[in-house]
ROFIFI-70996 format. One line per 5 residues: for each residue x, y, z of N, C-alpha, C, O. Coordinates in nm, 2 decimals. Example, Ala and Ser with C-alpha at 12.3 -4.5 7.8 and 13.67 -1.06 7.14 Angstrom:
! residues 2
1.32/-0.57/0.78/1.23/-0.45/0.78/1.32/-0.33/0.78/1.42/-0.33/0.85; 1.28/-0.22/0.71/1.37/-0.11/0.71/1.29/0.00/0.79/1.34/0.11/0.80
This chain:
! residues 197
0.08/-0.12/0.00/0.00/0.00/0.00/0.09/0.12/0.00/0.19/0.14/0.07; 0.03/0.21/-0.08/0.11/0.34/-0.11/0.10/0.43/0.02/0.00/0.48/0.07; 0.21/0.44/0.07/0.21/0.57/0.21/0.15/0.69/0.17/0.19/0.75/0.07; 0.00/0.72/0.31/-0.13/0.83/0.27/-0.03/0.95/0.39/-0.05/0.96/0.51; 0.09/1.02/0.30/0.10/1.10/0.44/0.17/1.22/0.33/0.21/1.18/0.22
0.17/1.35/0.37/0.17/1.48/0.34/0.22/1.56/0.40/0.18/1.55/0.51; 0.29/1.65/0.39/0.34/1.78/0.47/0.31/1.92/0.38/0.36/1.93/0.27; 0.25/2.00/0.44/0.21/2.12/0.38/0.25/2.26/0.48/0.21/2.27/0.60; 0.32/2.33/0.43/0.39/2.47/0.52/0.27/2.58/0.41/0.24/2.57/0.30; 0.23/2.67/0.52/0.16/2.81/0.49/0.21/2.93/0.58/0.19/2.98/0.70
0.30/2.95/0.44/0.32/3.12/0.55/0.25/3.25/0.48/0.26/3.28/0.36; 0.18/3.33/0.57/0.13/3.46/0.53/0.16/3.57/0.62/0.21/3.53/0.72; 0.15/3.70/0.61/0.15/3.78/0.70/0.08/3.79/0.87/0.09/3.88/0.96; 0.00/3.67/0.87/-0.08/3.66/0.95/-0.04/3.54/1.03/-0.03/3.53/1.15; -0.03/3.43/0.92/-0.01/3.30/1.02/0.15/3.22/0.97/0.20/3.27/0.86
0.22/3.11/1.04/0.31/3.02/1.01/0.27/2.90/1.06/0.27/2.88/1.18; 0.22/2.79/0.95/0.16/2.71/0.98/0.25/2.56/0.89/0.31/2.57/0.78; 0.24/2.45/0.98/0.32/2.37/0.94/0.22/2.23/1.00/0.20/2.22/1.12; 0.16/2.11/0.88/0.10/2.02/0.88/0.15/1.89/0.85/0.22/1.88/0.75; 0.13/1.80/0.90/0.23/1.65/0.91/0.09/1.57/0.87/-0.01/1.61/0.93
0.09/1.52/0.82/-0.05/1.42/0.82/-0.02/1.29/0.81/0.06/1.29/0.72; -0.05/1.14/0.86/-0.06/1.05/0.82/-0.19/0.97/0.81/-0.24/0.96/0.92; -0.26/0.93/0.72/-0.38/0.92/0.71/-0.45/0.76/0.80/-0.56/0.74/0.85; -0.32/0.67/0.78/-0.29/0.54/0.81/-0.26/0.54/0.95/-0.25/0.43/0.99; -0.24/0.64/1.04/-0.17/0.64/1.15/-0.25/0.54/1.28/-0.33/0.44/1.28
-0.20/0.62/1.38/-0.27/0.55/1.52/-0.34/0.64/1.60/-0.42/0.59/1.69; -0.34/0.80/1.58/-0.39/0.89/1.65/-0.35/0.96/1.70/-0.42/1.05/1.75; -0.14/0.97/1.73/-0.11/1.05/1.76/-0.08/1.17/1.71/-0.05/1.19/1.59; -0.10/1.28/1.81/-0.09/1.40/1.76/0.01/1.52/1.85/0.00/1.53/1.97; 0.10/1.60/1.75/0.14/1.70/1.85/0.08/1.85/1.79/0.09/1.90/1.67
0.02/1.90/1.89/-0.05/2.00/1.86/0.00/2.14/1.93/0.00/2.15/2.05; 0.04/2.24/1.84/0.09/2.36/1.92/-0.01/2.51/1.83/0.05/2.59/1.76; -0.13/2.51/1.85/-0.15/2.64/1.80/-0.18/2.81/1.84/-0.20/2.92/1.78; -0.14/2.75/2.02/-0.20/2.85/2.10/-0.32/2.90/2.14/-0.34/3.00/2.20; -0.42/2.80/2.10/-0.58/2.83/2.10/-0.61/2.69/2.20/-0.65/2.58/2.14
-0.59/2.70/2.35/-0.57/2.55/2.40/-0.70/2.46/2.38/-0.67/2.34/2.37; -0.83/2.50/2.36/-0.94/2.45/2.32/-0.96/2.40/2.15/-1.00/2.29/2.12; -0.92/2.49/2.07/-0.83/2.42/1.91/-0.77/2.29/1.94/-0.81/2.18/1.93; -0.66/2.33/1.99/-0.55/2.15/2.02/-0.69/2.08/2.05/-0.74/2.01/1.95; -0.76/2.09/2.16/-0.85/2.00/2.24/-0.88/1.90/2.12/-0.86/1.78/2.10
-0.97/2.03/2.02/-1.03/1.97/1.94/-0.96/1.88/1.78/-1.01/1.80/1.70; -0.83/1.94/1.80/-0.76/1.92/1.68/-0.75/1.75/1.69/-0.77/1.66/1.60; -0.71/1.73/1.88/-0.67/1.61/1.94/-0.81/1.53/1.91/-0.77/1.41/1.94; -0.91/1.52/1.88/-1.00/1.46/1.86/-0.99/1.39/1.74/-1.00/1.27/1.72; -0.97/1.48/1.65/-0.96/1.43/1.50/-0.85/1.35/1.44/-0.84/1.28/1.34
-0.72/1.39/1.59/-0.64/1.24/1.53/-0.66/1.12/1.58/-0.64/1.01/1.53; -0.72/1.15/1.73/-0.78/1.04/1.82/-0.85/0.95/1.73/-0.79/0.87/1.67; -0.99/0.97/1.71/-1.11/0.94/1.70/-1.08/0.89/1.52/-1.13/0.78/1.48; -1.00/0.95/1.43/-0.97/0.95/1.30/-0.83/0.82/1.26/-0.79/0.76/1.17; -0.82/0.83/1.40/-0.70/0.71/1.33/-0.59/0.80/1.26/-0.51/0.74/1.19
-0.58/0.94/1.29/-0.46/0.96/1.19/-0.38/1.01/1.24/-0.42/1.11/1.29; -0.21/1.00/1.25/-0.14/1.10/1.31/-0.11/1.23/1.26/-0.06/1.23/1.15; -0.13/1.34/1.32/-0.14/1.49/1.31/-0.01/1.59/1.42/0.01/1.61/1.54; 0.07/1.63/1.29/0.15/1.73/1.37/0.15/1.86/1.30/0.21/1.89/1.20; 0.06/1.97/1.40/0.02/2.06/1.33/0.12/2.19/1.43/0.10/2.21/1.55
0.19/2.23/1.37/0.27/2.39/1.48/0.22/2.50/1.39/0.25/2.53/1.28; 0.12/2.57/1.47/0.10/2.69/1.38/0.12/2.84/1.52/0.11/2.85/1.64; 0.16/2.95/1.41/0.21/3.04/1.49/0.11/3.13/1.42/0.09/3.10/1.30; 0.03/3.25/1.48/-0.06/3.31/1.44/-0.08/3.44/1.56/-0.06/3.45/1.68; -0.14/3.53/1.45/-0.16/3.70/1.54/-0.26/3.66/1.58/-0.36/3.64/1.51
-0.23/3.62/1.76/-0.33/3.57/1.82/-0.36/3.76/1.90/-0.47/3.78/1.96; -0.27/3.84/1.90/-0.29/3.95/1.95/-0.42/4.00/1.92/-0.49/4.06/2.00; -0.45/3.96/1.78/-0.58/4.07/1.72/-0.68/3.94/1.75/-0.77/3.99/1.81; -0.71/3.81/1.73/-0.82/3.70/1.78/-0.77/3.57/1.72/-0.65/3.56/1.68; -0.83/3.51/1.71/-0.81/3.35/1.69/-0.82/3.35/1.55/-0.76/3.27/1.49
-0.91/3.45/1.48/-0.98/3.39/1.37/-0.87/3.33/1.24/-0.87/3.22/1.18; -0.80/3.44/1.21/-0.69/3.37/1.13/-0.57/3.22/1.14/-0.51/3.15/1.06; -0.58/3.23/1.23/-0.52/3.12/1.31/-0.58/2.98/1.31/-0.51/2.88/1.32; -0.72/2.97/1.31/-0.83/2.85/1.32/-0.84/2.87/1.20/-0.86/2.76/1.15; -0.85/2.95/1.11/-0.90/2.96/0.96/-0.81/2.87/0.90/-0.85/2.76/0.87
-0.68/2.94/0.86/-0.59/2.91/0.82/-0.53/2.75/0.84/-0.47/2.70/0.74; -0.55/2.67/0.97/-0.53/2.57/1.03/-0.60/2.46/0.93/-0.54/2.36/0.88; -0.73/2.49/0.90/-0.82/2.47/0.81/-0.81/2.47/0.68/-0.85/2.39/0.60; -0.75/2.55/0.68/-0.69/2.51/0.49/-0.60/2.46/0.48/-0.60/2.38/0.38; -0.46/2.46/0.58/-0.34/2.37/0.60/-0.37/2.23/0.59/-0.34/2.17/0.48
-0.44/2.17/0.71/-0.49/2.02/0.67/-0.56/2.02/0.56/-0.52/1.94/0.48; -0.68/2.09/0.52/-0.74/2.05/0.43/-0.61/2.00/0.29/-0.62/1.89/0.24; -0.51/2.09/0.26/-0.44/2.04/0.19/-0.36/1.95/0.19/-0.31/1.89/0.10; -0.33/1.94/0.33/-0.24/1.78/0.32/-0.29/1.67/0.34/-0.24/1.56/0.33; -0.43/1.71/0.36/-0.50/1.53/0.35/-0.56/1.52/0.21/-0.58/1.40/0.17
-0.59/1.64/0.10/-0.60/1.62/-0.01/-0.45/1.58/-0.10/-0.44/1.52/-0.21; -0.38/1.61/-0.06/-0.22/1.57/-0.09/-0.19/1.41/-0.08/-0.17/1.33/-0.18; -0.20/1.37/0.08/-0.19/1.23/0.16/-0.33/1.14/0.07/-0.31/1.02/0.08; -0.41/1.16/0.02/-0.54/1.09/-0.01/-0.51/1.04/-0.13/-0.56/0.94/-0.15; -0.41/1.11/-0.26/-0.41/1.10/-0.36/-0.50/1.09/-0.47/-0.57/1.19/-0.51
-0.49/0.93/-0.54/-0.58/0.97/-0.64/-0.72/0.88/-0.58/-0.79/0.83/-0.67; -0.75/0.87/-0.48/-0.90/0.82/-0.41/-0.93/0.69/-0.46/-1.04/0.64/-0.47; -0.77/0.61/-0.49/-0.84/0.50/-0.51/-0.84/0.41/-0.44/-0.73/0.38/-0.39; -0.94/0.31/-0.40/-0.96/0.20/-0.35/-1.06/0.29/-0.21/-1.14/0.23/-0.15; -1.04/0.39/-0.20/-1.16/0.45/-0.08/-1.28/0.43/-0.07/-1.35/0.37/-0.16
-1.33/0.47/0.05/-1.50/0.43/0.06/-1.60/0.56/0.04/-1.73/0.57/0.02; -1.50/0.64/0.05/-1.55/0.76/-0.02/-1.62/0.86/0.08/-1.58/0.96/0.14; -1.73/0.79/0.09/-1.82/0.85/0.18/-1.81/0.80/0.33/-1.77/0.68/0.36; -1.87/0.93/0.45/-1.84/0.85/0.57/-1.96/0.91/0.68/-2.00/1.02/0.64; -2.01/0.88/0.76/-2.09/0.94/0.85/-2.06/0.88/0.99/-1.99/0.78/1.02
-2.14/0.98/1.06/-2.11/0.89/1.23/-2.17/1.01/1.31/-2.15/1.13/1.26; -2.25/1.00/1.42/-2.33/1.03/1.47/-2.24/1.00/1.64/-2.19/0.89/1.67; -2.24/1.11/1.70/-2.15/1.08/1.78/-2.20/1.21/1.93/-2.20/1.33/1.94; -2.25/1.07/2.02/-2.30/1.18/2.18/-2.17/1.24/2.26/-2.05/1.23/2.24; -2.24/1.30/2.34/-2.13/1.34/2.48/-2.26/1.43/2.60/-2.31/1.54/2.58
-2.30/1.34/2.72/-2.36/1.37/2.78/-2.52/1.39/2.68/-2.58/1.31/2.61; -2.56/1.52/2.72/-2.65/1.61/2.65/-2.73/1.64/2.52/-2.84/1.64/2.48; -2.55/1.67/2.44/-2.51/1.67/2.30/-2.50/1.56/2.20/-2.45/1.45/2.23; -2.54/1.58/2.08/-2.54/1.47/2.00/-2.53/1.59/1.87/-2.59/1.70/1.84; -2.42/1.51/1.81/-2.39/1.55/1.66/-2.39/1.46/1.55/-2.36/1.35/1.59
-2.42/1.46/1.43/-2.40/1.40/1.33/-2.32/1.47/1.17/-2.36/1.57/1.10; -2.18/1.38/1.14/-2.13/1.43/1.03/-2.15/1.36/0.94/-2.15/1.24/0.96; -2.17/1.41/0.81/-2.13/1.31/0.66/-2.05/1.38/0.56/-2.04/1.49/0.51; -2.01/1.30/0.55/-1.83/1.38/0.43/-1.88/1.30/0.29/-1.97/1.22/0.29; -1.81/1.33/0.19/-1.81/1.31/0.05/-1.67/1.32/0.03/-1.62/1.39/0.12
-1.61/1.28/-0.04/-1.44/1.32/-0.06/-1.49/1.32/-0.21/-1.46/1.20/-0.26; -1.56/1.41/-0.32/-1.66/1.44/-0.42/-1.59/1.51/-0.52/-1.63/1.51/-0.64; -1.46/1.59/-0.46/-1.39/1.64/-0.54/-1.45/1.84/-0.56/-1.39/1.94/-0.60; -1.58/1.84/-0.51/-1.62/1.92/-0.49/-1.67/2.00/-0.37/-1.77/1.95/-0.30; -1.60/2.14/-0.35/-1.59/2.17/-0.20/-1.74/2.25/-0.14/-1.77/2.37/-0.17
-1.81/2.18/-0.06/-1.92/2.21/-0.01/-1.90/2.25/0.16/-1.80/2.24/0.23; -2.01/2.31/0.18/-2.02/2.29/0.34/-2.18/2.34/0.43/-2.23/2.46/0.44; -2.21/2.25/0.46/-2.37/2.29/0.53/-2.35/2.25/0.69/-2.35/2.13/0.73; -2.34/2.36/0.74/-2.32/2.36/0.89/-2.47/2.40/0.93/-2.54/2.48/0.87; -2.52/2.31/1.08/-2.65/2.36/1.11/-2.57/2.33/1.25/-2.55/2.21/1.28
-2.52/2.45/1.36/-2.46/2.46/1.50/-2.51/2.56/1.56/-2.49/2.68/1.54; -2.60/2.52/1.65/-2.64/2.67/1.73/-2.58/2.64/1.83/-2.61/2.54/1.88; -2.49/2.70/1.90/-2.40/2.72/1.93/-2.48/2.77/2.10/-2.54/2.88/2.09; -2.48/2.72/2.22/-2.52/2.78/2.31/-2.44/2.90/2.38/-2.50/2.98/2.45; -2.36/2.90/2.37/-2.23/3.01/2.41/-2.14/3.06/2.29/-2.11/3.00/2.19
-2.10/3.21/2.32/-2.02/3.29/2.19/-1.87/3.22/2.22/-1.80/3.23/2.12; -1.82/3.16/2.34/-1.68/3.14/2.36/-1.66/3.02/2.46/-1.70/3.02/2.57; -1.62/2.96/2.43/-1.57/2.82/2.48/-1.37/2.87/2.56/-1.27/2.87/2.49; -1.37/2.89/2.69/-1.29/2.92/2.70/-1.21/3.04/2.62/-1.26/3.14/2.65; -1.09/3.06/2.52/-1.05/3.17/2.43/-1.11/3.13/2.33/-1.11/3.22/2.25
-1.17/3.01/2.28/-1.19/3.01/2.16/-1.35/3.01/2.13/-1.44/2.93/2.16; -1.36/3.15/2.03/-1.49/3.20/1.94/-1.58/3.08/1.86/-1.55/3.04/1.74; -1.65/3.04/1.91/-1.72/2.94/1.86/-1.76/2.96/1.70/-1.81/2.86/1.63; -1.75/3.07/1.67/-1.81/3.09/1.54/-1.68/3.07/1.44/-1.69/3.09/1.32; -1.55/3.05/1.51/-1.44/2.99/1.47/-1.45/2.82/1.39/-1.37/2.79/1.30
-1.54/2.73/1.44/-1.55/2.62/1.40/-1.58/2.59/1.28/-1.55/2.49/1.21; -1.67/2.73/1.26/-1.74/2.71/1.09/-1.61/2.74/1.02/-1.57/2.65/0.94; -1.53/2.86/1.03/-1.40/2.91/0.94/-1.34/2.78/0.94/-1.28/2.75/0.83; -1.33/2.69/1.02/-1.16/2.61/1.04/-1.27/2.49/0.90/-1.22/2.47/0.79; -1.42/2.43/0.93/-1.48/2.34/0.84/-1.48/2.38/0.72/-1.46/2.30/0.63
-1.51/2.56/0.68/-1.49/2.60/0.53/-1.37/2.60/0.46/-1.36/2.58/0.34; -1.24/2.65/0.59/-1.10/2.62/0.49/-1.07/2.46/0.44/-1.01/2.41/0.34; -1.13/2.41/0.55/-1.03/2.26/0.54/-1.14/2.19/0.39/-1.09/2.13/0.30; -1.30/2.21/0.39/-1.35/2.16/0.30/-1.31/2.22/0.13/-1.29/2.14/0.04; -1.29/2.38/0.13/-1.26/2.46/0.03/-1.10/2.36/-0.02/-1.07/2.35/-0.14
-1.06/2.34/0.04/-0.92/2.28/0.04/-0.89/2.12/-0.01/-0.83/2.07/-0.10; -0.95/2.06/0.08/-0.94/1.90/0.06/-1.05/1.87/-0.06/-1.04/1.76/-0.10; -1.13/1.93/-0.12/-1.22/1.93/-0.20/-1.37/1.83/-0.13/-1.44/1.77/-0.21; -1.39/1.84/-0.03/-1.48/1.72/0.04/-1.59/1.79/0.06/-1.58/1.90/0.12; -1.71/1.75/0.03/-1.89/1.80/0.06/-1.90/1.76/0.19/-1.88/1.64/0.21
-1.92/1.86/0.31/-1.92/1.82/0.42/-2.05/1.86/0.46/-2.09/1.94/0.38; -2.17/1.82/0.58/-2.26/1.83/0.60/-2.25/1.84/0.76/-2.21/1.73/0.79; -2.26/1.90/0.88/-2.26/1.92/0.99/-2.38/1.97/1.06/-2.42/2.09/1.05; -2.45/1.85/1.16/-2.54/1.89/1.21/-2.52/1.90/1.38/-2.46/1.81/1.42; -2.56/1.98/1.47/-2.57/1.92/1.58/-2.74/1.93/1.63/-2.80/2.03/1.61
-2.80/1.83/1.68/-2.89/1.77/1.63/-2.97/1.78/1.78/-3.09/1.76/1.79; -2.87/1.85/1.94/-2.93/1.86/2.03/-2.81/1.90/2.09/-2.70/1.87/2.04; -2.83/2.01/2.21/-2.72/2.00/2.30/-2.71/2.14/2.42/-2.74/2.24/2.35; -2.70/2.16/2.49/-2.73/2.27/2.57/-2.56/2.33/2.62/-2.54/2.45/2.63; -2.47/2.25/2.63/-2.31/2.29/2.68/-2.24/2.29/2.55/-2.23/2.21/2.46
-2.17/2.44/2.57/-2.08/2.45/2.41/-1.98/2.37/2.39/-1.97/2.33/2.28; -1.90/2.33/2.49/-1.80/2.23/2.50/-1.84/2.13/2.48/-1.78/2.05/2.40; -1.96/2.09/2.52/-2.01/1.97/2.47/-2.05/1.96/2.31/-2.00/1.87/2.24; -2.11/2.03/2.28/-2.14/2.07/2.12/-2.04/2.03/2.04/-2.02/1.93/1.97; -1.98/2.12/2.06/-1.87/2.13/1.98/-1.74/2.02/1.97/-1.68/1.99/1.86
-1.71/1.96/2.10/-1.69/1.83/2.09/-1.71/1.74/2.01/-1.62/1.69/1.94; -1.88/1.69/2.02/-1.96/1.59/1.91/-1.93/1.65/1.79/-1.94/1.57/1.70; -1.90/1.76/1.75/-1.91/1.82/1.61/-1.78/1.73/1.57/-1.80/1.64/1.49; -1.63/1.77/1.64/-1.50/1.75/1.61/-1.49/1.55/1.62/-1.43/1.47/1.55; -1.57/1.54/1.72/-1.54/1.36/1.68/-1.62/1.29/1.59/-1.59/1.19/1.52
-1.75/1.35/1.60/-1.83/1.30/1.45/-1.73/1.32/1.32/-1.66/1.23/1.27; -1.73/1.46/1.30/-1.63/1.46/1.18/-1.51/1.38/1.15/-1.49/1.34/1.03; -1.41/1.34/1.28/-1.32/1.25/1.31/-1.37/1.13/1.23/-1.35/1.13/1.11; -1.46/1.02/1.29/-1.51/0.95/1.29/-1.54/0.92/1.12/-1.50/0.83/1.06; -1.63/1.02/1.08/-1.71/1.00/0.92/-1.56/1.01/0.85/-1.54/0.94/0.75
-1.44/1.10/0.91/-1.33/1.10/0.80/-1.26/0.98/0.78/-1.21/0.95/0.68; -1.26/0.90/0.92/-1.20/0.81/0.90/-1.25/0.66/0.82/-1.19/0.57/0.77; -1.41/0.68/0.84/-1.47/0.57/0.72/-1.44/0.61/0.60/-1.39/0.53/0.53; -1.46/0.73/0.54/-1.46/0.76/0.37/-1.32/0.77/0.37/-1.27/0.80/0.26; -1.21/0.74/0.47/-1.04/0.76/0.38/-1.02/0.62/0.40/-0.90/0.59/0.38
-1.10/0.52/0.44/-1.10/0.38/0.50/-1.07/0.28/0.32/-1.15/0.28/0.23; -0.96/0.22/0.31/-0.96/0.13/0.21/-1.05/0.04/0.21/-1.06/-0.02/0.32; -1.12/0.00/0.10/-1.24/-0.10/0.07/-1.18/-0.23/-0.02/-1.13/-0.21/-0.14; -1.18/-0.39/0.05/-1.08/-0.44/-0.01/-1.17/-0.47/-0.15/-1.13/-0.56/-0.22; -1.28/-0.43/-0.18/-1.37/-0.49/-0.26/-1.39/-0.40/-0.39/-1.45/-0.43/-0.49
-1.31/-0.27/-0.36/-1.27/-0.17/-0.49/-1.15/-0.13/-0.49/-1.12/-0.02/-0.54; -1.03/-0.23/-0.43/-0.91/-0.22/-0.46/-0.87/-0.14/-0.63/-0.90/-0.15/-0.75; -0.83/-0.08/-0.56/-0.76/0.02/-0.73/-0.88/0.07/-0.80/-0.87/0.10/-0.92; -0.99/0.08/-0.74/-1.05/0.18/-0.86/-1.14/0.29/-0.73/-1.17/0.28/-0.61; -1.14/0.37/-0.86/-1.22/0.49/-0.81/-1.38/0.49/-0.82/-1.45/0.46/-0.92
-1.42/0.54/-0.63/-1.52/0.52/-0.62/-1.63/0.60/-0.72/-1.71/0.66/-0.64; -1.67/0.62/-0.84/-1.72/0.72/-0.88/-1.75/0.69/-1.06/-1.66/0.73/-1.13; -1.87/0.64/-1.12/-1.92/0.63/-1.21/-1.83/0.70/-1.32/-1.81/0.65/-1.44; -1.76/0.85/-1.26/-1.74/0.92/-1.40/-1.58/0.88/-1.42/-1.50/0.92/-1.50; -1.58/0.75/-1.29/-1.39/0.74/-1.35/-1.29/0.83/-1.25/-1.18/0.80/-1.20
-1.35/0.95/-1.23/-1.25/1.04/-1.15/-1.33/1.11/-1.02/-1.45/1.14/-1.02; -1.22/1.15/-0.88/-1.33/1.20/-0.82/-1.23/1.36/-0.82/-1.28/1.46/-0.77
């Protein structure tokens, strides 16, 4: 099997961002973005995803989070569209439905080739600790705009933002790791009628 792993560096006037991906991994991750509730959640997505993640991003956290979670988001988005190749033998699609107490979230990904995103998060709180909750949506549009993947994000019940937001970051974990999941039953071909995804 061909190694699913990637490294992608983004520097701008705003952020220094550096992404390690292994898609095949175990879940470890080293996370330094300065947004300690970000890691929390970054740490979910390698946990829960099966994939190792080493993300160091340096960002003007002086002026808010937002470029920093933004940007983070387009970073991986491109190294897991990098690490994924040419989609073949994938399952393509992934979902997972995933509680914590109260809260219940549901994600479904497409890896479609075409970059979607339908977030439905009412968010009970503006801030989870430092980090702006309305930050979750920026980090799902860079990384979708990026990796090319139709993402669909519901939270479906929940009254604690930490909690919320949680189910959001391990559903997504979870659905990514079925659709980047090898299927031994479409070895070498591409999941997708038109030949390409």
């Amino acid at each position: 099997m061909t190694t699913r792993t990637a490294e992608i560096t983004r520097h701008t006037a705003e952020t220094q961002i550096t992404v390690r991906v292994d898609l095949d991994g175990t879940g470890k991750a080293t996370l330094a973005t300065g947004i300690g509730f970000f890691d929390h959640m970054l740490d979910q997505i390698a946990r829960h995803g099966l994939i190792d993640l080493d993300i160091q991003a340096r960002g003007d956290l002086h002026i808010d989070g937002h470029h920093t979670v933004e940007d983070v988001g387009i970073t991986l988005g491109q190294a897991v569209y990098q690490a994924v190749g040419d989609k073949k033998g994938i399952r393509r699609y992934g979902h997972a439905y995933v509680p914590l107490d109260e809260a219940l979230s549901r994600v479904v990904i497409d890896f479609s080739g075409r970059p979607g995103l339908v977030m439905n998060v009412p968010f009970k709180s503006g801030m989870i600790g430092t980090f702006d909750t309305q930050l979750a949506h920026e980090f799902f549009q860079g990384f979708c705009n990026h990796a090319f993947v139709t993402l669909h994000i519901d939270n479906l019940r929940g009254e604690n933002a930490h909690h919320q937001c949680e189910t959001v970051f391990k559903a997504f974990a979870r659905a990514l790791r079925s659709a980047l999941e090898l299927d031994p039953r479409s070895a070498g071909t591409i999941p997708s009628t038109k030949g390409s995804l």
